[in-house]
N, C-alpha and C positions, 0 to 999 in steps of 0.2 A: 504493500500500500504506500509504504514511503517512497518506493523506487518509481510509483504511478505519480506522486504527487511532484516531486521533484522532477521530473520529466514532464512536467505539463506545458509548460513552453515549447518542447518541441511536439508534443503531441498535434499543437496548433497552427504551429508550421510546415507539421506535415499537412494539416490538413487544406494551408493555403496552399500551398503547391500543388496537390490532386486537385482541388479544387481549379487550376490555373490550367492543367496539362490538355485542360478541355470545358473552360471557359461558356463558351458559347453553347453549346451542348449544356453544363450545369444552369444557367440562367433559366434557358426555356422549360426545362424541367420543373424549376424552381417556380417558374409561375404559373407552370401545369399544375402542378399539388397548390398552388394559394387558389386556383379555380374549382378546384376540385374540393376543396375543402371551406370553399364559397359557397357551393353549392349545396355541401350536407349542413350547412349551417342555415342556409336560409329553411331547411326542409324541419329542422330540429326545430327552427323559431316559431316554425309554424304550426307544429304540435302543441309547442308551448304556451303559442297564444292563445288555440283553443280550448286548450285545457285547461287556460284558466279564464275563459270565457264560461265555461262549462259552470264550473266550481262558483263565479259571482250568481250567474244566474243561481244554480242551487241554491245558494248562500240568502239571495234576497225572492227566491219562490214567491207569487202573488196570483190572488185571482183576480176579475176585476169585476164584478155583477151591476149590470144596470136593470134598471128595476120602470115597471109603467109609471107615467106622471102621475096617476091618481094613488100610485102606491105606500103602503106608511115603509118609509126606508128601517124605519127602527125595529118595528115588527120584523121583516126582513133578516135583519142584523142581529138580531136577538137567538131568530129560532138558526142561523150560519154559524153562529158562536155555538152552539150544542153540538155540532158535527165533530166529526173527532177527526183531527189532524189540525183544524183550526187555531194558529196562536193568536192570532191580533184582528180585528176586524176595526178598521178606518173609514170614516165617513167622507168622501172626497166631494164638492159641490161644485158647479159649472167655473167661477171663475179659478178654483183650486185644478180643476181640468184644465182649465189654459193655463195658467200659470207651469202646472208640470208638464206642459206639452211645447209651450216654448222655450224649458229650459234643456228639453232634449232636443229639439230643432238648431238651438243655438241663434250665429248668424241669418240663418234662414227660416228663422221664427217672425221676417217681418214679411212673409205673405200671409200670415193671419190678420192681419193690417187692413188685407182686402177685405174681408168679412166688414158688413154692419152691423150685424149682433153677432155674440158668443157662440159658434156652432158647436159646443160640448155640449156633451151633456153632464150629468152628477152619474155618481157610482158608488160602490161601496168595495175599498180596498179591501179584498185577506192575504192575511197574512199566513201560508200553510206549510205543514211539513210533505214534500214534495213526494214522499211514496205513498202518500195520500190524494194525490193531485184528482186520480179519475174517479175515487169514492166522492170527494169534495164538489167535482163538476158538476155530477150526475146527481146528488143532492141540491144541490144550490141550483140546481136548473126544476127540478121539482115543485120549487114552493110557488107560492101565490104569488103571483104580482112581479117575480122576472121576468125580466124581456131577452137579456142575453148574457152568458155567462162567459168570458173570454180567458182565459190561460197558455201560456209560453209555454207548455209541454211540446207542442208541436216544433216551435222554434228549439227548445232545447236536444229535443230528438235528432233533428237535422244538423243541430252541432256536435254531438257524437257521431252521429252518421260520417261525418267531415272528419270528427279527428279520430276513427277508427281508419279510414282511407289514409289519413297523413300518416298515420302511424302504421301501416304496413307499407306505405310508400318509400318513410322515413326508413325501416328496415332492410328495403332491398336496396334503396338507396346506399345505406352506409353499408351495407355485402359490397355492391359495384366498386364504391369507394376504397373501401380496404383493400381489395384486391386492385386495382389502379395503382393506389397509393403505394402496395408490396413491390409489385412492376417497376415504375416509376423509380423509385428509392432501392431497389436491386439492380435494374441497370444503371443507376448514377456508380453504385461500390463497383457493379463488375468491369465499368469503364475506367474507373480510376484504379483497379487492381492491374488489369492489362496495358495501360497507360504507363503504371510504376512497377513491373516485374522485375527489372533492374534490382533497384534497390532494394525489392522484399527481399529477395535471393543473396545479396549485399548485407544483409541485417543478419538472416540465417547463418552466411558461413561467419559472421560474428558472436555466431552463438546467445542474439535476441530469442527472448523467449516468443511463443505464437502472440498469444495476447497481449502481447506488446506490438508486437508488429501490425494486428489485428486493428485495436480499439481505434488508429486515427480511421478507418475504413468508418467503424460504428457511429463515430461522434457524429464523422462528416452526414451520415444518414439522419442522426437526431437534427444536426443543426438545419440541415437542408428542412426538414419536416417542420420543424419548430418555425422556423424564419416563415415559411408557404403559411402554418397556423397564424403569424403575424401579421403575414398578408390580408389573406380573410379576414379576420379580426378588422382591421383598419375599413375595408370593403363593408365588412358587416355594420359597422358604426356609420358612418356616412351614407349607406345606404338607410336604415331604420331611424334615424334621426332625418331623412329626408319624409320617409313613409308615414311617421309617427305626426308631423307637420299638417302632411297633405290629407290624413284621416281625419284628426280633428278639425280640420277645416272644413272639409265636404262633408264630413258622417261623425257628428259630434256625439250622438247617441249612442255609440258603438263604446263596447265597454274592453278598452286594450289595458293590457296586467302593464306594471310599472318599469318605464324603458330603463331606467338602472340596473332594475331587477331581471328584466330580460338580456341586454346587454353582457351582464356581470354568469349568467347561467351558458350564454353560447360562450365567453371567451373560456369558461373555464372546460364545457364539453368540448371545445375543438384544441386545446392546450393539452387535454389528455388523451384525446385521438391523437394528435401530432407525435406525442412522446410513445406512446402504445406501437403506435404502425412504424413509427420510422426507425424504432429497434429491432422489431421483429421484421423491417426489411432489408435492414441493415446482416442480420444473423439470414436469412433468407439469401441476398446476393452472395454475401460469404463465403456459403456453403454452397450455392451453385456456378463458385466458378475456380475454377485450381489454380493454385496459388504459386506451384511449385514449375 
């Protein structure tokens, strides 16, 4: 370990040199894996987002019953509170309907502007626990005097639906990937081992031991991977700080999980893809190419 630590300066000079003996060749590779590892990161994020898209809505489950004009809302609200699953039941009134409907519009809450009266109506929010939803619908649609009973089941359905497809997409994705990134990162070592035959054979009849001779081959695969995960990384920010902009702008009601927090989750899954794949392509190239 000491004889590794003390030799770490040349470790890195051999690996600018392999590095050098085929320049051109290590570049474009180099930004094959930051594309590559672009790509399974926008796919991760996208998992990401829906799953926690998923998870808000869970989290804030509602139903929303509107009830006839002649109807007593409270009555209503009284016998909804006995259902079981029921936590909270909120009495919402036409201008509390606009009110929460322009602050989900946002910017584009001033074409209700056109209206010359109020077009909401009142409602009666619940609040419910969500494997409850269709005992809750189908009760709440029973009683006296509703007119229509609305719930996000269907929306929430159809975002699973999404991130069950992202997420097997995401899986074959990152198989393609690995396998690329093995390729990629084994022909960088086997080019730089046939590049520098000379001096492996130079080290040998000096009596270097393999794994000395060996590890600038490994590093140069880690650093090559790690620097492509940098890549991405920087692609992935600039790109999601652009996206994150233009969402809330057009589609303010859209509920996106927090860009730090998403940000801070891809850099640390493609940090440890990068170091994962570019050793075991590094031990990969290694062993399929002779050395001697």
């Amino acid at each position: 370990m000491k004889g590794l630590t003390k030799n770490i300066d040349y470790f890195f000079r051999e690996i600018k040199t392999i590095v050098k003996l085929d320049l051109l060749s290590n570049l474009f590779s180099l930004l094959s894996l930051g594309f590559i590892f672009f790509l399974v990161s926008l796919i991760f994020a996208g998992g990401y987002i829906t799953d926690s898209m998923i998870r808000d809505i869970e989290n804030q489950a509602e139903i929303s019953v509107y009830y006839e004009a002649e109807a007593n809302k409270i009555a209503i609200g009284n016998q909804i509170e006995k259902i079981a699953g029921v936590k909270e039941v909120i009495y919402i009134n036409k201008e509390e309907a606009k009110m929460n409907m322009t602050e989900i519009l946002g910017e584009e809450s001033r074409i209700l502007d056109l209206f010359d009266h109020n077009p909401f109506d009142p409602y009666i929010e619940i609040r419910i626990d969500l494997n409850e939803v269709e005992n809750i619908t189908e009760k709440a649609n029973s009683l006296s005097g509703v007119e229509l009973v609305r719930n996000n089941k269907e929306i929430l359905d159809k975002l699973k639906d999404i991130s069950s497809l992202i997420s097997l997409l995401g899986v074959l994705i990152i198989i393609s990937v690995s396998v690329a990134t093995l390729i990629v990162t084994s022909h960088i070592i086997r080019q730089g081992i046939n590049l520098n035959k000379e001096q492996i054979n130079t080290l040998r009849l000096l009596g270097a031991p393999e794994f000395f001779i060996r590890l600038p081959y490994i590093l140069e695969g880690l650093i090559m991977t790690v620097l492509a995960g940098l890549i991405s990384s920087a692609l992935i920010y600039f790109t999601f700080n652009y996206i994150y902009v233009k969402v809330i702008d057009f589609l303010p009601f859209m509920i996106l999980p927090s860009l730090d927090k998403l940000l801070i989750s891809i850099f640390i899954f493609t940090a440890l893809l990068a170091i994962i794949l570019g050793f075991i392509g590094s031990i990969f190239g290694l062993k399929s190419t002779k050395t001697s």
